[in-house]
Each structure stands twice: as structure tokens, then as C-alpha cells.
C-alpha positions in Angstrom: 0.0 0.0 0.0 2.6 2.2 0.7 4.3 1.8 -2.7 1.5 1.7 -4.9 -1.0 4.3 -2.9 -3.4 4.0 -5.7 -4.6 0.7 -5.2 -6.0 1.7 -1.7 -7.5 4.3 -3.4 -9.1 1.7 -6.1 -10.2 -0.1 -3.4 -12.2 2.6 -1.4 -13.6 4.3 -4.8 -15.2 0.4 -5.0 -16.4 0.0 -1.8 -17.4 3.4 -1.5 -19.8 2.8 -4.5 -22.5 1.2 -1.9 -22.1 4.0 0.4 -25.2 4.9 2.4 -27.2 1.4 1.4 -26.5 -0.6 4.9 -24.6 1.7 8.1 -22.5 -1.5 9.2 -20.9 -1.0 5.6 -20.2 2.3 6.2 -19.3 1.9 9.5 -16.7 -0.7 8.4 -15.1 1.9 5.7 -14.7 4.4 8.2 -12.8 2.1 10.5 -10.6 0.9 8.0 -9.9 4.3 7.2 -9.1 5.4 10.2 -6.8 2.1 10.6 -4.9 2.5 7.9 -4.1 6.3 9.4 -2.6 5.1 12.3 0.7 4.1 11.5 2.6 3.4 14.2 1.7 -0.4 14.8 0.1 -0.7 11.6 2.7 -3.8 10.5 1.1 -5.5 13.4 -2.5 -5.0 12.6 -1.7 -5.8 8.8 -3.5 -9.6 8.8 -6.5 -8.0 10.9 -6.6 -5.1 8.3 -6.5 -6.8 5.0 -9.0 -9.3 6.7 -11.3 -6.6 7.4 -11.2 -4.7 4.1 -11.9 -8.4 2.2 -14.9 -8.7 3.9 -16.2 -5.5 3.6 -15.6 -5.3 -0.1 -17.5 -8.6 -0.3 -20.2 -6.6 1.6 -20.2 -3.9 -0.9 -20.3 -6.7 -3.7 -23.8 -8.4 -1.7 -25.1 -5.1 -1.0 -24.8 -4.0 -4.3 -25.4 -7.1 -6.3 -26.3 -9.8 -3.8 -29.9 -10.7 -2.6 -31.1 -8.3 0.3 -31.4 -11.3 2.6 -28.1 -12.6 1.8 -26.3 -9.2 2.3 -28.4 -8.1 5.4 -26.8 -11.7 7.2 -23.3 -11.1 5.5 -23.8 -7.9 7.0 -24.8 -8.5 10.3 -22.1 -11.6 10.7 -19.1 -10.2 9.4 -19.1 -6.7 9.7 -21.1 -6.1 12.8 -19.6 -9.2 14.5 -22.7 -10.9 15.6 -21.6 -14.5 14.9 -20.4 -17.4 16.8 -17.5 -20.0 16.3 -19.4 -22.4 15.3 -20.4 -22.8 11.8 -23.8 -21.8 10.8 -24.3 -19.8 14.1 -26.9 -16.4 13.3 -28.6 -14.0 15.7 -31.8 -13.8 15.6 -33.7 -11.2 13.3 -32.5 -12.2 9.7 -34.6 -13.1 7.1 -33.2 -17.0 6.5 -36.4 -17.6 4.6 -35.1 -16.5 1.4 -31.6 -17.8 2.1 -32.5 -21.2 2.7 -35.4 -21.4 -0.7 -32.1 -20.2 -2.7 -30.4 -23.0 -1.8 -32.9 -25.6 -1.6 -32.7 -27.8 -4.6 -36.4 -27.3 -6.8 -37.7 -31.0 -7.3 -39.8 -31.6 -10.2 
């Protein structure tokens, strides 16, 4: 990032492009930025970074493209941190309904 600046500014003009559609996405692009500001530790945070801004440009992907249902638990999981260890673990609140008919094979 620090040699070629422009990709981080490639990357915000993308995720940017679903600004204002959910808050946790917003929220999540303001955090980055302000993470990538701080540089004094910023080697060590690098993993937790780079984690962070791959799943909030797959949020702005779902968000933008994705089903509603689908991007509001993407959302909600991985941005706002409401999600367990365990696999399949979901708060309760999301729409599954249309998650689960997506995925259900139609018989027939």
C-alpha cells in the first residue's frame, strides 16, 4: 500500500460505490480508514486489516449485487460481529427464509 497508494484508493472508490445502502458497511469503511491512518503499529495490525477490508468489499459486492437477505446476514455476521464459532451460528432477526429457498434444490 505504501508503494503503490493507488490501489487503496481503487479499493475505497469500490467499496465506496454502496455508500449509504447498509450503516454496518459504512461503519466498516470508516474504520478501515481510520486504521490505515494510524501508523505506528500498523505492521502488526496488517492480517486484521486486510482481513477486514476483504470482507467489507465482499459486503459492498452483496449489498450492491447480492440478494437483500443474503447481504443483510453477511452484513450483520461479518461486519457487525454478531456470529459465533461455530459454523452456521446467526442471531436472531434475519430473514433465512429466502436464504434457505435459494439453496434448496427445486424438485420436479
Amino acid at each position: 500500500m505504501a508503494k503503490e497508494p493507488q490501489t487503496v484508493e481503487a479499493y475505497f472508490a469500490e467499496v465506496e460505490r454502496a455508500a449509504g445502502a447498509d450503516a454496518r458497511l459504512d461503519t466498516a469503511v470508516r474504520e478501515i480508514k481510520t486504521s490505515l491512518g494510524d501508523l505506528d503499529t500498523i505492521e502488526l495490525r496488517a492480517r486484521r486489516i486486510v482481513e477486514r477490508m476483504a470482507l467489507t468489499l465482499q459486503a459492498s459486492l452483496l449489498v450492491r449485487h447480492g440478494h437483500p437477505a443474503v447481504a443483510d446476514a453477511f452484513c450483520t455476521t461479518r461486519l457487525a460481529g454478531d456470529w459465533g464459532t461455530a459454523f452456521g451460528t446467526l442471531p436472531p432477526g434475519l430473514d433465512l427464509a429466502p436464504i434457505i429457498d435459494r439453496t434448496t434444490p427445486k424438485l420436479g
